[in-house]
C-alpha positions in Angstrom: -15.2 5.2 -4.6 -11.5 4.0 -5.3 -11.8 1.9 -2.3 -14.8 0.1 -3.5 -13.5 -0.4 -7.2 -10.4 -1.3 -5.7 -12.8 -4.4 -3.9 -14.7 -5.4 -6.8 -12.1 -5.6 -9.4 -10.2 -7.8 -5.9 -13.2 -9.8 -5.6 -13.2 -10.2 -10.2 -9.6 -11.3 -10.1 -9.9 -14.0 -7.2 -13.2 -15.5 -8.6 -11.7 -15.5 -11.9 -8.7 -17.6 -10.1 -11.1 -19.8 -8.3 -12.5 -20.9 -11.7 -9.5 -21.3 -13.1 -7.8 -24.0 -10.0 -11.1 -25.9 -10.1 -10.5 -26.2 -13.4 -7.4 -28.3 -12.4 -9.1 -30.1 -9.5 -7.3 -28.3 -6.7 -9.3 -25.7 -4.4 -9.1 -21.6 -5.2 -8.1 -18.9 -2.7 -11.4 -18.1 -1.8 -12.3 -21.6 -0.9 -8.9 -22.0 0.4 -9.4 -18.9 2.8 -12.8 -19.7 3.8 -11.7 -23.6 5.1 -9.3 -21.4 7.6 -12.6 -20.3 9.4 -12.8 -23.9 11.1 -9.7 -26.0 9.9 -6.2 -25.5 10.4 -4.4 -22.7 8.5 -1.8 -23.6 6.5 0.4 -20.3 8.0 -1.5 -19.2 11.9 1.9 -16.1 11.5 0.2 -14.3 8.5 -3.5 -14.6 9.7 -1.7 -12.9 12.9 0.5 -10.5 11.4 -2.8 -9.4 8.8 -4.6 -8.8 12.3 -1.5 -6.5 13.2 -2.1 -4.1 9.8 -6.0 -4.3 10.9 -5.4 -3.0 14.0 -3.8 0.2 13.2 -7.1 1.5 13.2 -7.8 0.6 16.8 -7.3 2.4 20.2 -4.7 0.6 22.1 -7.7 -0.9 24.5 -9.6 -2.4 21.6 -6.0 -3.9 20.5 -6.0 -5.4 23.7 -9.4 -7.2 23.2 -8.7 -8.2 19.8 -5.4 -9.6 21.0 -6.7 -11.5 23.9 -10.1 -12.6 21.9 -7.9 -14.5 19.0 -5.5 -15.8 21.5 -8.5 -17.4 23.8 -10.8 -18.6 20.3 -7.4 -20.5 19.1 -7.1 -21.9 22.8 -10.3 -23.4 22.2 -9.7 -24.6 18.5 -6.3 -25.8 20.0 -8.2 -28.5 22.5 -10.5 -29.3 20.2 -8.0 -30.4 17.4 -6.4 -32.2 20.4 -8.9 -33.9 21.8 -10.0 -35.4 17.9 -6.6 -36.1 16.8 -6.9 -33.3 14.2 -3.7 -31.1 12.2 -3.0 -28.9 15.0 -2.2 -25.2 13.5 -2.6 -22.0 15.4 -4.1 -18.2 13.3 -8.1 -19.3 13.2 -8.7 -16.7 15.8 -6.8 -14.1 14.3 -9.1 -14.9 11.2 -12.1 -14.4 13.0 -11.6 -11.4 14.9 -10.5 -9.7 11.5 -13.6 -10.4 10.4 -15.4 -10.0 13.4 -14.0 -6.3 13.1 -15.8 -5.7 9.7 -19.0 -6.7 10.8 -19.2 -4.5 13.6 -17.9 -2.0 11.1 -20.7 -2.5 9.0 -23.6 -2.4 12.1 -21.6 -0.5 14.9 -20.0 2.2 13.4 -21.0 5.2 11.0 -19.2 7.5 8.7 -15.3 7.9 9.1 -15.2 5.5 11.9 -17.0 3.0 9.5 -14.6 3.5 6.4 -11.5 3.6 8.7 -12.2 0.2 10.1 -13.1 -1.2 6.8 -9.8 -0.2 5.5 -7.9 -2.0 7.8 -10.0 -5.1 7.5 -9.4 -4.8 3.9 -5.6 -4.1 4.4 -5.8 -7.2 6.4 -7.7 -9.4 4.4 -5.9 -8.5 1.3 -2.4 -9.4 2.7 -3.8 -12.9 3.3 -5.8 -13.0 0.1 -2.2 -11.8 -1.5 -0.6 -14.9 0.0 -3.9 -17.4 -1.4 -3.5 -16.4 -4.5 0.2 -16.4 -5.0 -0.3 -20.4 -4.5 -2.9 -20.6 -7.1 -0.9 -18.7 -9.5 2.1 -21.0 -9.1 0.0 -23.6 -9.7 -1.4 -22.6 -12.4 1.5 -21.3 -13.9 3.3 -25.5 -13.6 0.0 -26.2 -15.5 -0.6 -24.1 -18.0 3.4 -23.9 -19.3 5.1 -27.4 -19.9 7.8 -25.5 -21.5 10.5 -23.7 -19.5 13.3 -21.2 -20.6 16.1 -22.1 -18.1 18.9 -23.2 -20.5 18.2 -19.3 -21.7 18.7 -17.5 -18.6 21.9 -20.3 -17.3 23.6 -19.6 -20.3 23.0 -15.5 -20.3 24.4 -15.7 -16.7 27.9 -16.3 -17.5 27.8 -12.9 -18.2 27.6 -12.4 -14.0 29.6 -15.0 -13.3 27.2 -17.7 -12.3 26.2 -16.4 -9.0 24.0 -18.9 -7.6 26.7 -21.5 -8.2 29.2 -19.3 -6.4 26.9 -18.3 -3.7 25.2 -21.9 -3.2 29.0 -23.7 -2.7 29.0 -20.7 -0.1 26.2 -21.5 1.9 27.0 -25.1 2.0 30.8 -24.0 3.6 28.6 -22.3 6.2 26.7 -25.9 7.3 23.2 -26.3 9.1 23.5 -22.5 10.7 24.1 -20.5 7.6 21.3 -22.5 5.9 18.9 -22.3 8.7 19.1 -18.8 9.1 18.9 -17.6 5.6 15.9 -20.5 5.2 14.2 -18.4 8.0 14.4 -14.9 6.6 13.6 -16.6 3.2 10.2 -17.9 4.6 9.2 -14.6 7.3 9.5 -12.4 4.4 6.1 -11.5 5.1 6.4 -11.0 9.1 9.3 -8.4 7.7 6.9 -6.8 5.5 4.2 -6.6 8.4 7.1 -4.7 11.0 8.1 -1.9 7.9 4.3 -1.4 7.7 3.4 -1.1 11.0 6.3 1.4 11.7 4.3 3.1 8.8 1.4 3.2 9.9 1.5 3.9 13.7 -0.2 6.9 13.5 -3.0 6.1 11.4 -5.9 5.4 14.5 -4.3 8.8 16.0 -4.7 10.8 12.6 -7.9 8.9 11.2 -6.8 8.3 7.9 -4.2 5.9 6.3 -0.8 7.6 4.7 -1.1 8.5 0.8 1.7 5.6 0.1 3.1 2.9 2.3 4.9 -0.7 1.7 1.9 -2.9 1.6 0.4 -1.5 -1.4 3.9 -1.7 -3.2 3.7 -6.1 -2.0 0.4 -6.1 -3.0 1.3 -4.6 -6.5 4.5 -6.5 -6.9 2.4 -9.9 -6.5 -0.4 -9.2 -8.6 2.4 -7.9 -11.5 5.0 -10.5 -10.7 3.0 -13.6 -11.9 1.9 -12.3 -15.3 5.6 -12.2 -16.6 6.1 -15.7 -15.0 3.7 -16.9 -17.8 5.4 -14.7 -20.1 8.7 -15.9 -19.2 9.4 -19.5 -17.3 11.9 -20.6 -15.7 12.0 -23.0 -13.1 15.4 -22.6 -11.1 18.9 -24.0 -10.8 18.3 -26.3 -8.1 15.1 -27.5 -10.3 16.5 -27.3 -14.0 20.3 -28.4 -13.0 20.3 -30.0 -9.4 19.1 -32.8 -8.1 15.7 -31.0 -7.4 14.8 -31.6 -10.6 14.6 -35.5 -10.8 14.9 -37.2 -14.5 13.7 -34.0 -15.7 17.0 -31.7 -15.2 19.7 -31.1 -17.8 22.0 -32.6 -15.6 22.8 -32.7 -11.7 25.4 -29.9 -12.0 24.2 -27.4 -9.1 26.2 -25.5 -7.3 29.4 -27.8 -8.0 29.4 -27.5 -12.1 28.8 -24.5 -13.5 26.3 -25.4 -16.7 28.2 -25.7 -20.1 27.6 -23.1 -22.2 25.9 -24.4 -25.8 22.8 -23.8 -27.7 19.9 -23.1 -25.9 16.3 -24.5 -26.1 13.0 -24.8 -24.3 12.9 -27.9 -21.9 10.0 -29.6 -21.3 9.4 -30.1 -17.5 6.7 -31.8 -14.9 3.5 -30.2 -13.8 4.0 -29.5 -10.3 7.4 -27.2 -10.2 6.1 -23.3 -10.5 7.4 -21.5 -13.2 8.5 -18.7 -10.6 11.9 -17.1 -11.1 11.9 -14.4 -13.3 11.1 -11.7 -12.2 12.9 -12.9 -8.3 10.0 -11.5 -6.2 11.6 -12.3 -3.2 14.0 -10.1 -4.4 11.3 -7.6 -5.3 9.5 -7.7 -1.9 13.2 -7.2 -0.1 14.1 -4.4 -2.3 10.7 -2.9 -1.0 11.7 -3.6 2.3 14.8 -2.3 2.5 13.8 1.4 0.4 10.3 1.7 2.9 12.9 0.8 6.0 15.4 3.9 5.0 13.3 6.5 6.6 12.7 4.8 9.6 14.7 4.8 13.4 18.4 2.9 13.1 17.2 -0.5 13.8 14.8 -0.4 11.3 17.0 0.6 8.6 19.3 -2.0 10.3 17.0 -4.7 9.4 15.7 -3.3 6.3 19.4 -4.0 5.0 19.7 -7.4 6.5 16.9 -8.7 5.2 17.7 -7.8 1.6 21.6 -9.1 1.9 20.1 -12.5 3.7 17.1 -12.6 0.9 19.5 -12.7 -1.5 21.7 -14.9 0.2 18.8 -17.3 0.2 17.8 -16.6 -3.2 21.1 -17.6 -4.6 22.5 -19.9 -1.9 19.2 -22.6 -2.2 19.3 -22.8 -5.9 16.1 -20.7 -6.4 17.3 -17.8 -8.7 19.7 -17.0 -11.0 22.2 -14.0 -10.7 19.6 -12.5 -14.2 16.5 -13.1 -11.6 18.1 -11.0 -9.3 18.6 -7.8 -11.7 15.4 -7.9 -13.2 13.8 -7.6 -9.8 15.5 -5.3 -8.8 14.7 -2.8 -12.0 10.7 -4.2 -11.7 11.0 -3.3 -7.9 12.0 0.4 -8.5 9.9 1.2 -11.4 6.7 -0.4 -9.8 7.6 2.1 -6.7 7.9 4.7 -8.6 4.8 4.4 -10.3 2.5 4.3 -6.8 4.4 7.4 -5.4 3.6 9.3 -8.7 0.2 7.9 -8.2 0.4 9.2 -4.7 1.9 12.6 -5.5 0.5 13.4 -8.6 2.4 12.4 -12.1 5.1 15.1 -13.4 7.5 14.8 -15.7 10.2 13.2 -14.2 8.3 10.0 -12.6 6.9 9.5 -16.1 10.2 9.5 -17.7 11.5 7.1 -14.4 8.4 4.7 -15.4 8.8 4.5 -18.7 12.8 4.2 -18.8 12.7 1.3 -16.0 9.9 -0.6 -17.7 12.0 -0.3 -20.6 15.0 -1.3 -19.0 12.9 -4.5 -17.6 11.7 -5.0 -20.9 14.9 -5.1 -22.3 16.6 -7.3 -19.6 13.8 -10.5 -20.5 14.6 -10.0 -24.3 18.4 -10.4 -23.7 18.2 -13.2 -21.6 15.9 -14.6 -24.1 17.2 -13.9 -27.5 21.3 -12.8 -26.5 21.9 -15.5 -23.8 24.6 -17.3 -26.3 26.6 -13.8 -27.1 25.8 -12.6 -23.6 28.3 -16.2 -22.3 30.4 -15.5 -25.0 31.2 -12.0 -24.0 31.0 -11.8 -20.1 33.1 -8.7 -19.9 30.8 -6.6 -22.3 27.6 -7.9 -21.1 28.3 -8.5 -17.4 28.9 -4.9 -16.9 26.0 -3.6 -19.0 23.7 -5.8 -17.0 24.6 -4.3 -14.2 24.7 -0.6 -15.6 21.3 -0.9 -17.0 20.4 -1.8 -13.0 22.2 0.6 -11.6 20.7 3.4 -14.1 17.4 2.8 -12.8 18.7 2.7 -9.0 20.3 6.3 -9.5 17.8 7.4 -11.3 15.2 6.3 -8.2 17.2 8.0 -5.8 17.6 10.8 -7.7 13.9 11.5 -8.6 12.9 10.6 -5.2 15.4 13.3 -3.4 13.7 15.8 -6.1 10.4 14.6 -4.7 11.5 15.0 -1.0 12.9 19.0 -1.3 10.0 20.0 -3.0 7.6 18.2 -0.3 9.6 19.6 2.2 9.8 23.1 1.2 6.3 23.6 0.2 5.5 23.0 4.1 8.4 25.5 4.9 6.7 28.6 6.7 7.0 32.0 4.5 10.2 34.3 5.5 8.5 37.0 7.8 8.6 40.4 6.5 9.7 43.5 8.3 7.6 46.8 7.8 9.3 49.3 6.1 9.1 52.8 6.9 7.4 54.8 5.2 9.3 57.7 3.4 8.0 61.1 4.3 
């Protein structure tokens, strides 16, 4: 029953974005998904990497077949698109044998079998829906908000020492390498997500049932919360609102060479195409995930969990995309959101409520300094600088040291019972 209100209130929320891009003249994520049955997809590594989480459900000799299926169907789709001079993209068979797996879920298979295949079709399918409607929200958010709160968030990060200024001058000492590397992490974000996952759900077609909690439902939370506080709060980016990016409508082309004067801040109008999508950093959000899902894994794992995080933020900073204020507040939505699913996973006590409540605070409280302390916060950079990065801190101690709670008591209530000796009986 969760699964299936989980899938209509899915299906509510994409329809309802559908309505709301045609209202614009551009095409939804359902129509923009169902064009990837025949045309080129706009990203052939996600359909393929969504056909990965799907097959966790599947004996390694129906992986095979799926495998060698959507490599052979985009074969053919490959000659065809060369043969008529079409946009040649690879992922339409990955596509289809995702959802050839839910029909023969739906006429093949019967009671567990049929819900465990259905799950990781949905898995699947939601990962790339996830990724269609990220683009609609952007676009709606450059629409529907003219107004953007940069100068607010610039000014409040003197406090931090205006780190994507420092960290952008940084990436362009490191030339064409640095940048192309960090560009790549930046962009497989996703195919990160997908190896975590995996690792977390190897066992699933062996054990017949999917864990209680794993990374993909913390992404998939993370980008359906993320783009309600973009409308709420938005910003558009150094590189947009202070760099050349920006065209006639920056402040100025100060980024990363000139740190932005500190005055009075205002709303700036800007165009209609730039998302508002900075604050929270969900690149920094997904990382974080990332990196706290990679902990519990082998050595490389955890290896690449912290990589990606330290090169995501690199990326973040170093292109101009995020401020150093970005950064904290997605680290504080990150925890508090993944706290929140593992109390939903465990069952809510007192402590993950009080965790919850104290980082959504905390998150709270981060947006309404930026937005309403910005010009005490540059004045003071010594007071506020270090407070900023207290209140993060708080809720990163206060994750770990809820979740450790979490792990003894899981761990000791599978602890067998001390055997008892007999005792003798006294005559």
């Amino acid at each position: 029953m969760l699964w299936v209100a989980v899938s209509v209130a899915a299906l509510g929320f994409l329809i309802a974005l559908e309505v709301a891009a045609r209202r614009y003249g551009e095409p939804g994520p359902i129509t923009d998904q169902a064009r990837e049955v025949i045309f080129a997809p706009k990203s052939g590594t996600v359909l393929y990497v969504s056909m990965a989480l799907m097959m966790v459900v599947l004996t390694w000799r129906q992986r095979f077949i799926a495998v060698g299926a959507a490599i052979g169907i985009d074969i053919v789709f490959w000659l065809v698109r060369w043969a008529v001079d079409a946009e040649m993209m690879f992922g339409n068979g990955a596509l289809w044998v995702t959802l050839a797996c839910a029909v023969i879920a739906v006429t093949r298979r019967t009671d567990r079998d049929r819900v465990l295949l259905l799950k990781g079709v949905g898995l699947a399918l939601l990962l790339v829906a996830g990724r269609k409607t990220g683009y609609t929200w952007l676009l709606i958010t450059s629409k529907t908000r003219p107004a953007v709160l940069d100068q607010y968030v610039a000014t409040a990060d003197h406090a931090l020492g205006n780190p994507s200024w420092l960290v952008g001058r940084f990436v362009a000492a490191t030339g064409t390498l640095g940048a192309h590397v960090l560009d790549w992490v930046y962009i497989q974000l996703a195919v990160a997500a997908v190896v975590v996952a995996l690792y977390q759900l190897r066992n699933v077609a062996v054990e017949r049932r999917f864990p209680g909690h794993h990374l993909v439902r913390t992404f998939l939370v993370i980008g359906l919360l993320g783009p309600g506080i973009y409308m709420i709060f938005p910003v558009v980016g150094p590189i947009f609102a202070y760099g050349a990016d920006g065209g006639h409508w920056a402040v100025a082309n100060l980024w990363p060479d000139t740190p932005p004067p500190v005055s009075t801040p205002h709303p700036m109008l800007f165009d209609e195409i730039t998302p508002r999508n900075c604050m929270p950093s969900l690149h920094t959000a997904w990382a974080t995930a990332i990196f706290i899902h990679s902990r519990k894994g082998p050595r490389a794992l955890r290896f690449a969990g912290a990589f990606w995080l330290i090169a995501t933020l690199g990326a973040t900073l170093g292109f101009g995309y995020h401020y150093g204020a970005d950064i904290v507040a997605g680290v504080v939505f990150t925890l508090t959101i993944e706290t929140a699913l593992r109390s939903l996973d465990r069952g809510w006590d007192r402590s993950g409520i009080q965790l919850v409540v104290y980082g959504a605070a905390v998150f709270a409280g981060l947006l309404a300094s930026y937005r309403y302390l910005s010009v005490e916060m540059a004045g003071h950079p010594w007071v506020f600088g270090p407070l900023l990065i207290l209140a993060m801190t708080s809720v990163v101690y206060g994750y770990v040291r809820t979740t450790k709670l979490w792990d003894r008591k899981a761990a000791s209530a599978y602890l067998p019972e001390p055997r008892r000796e007999p005792q003798p009986e006294l005559v």
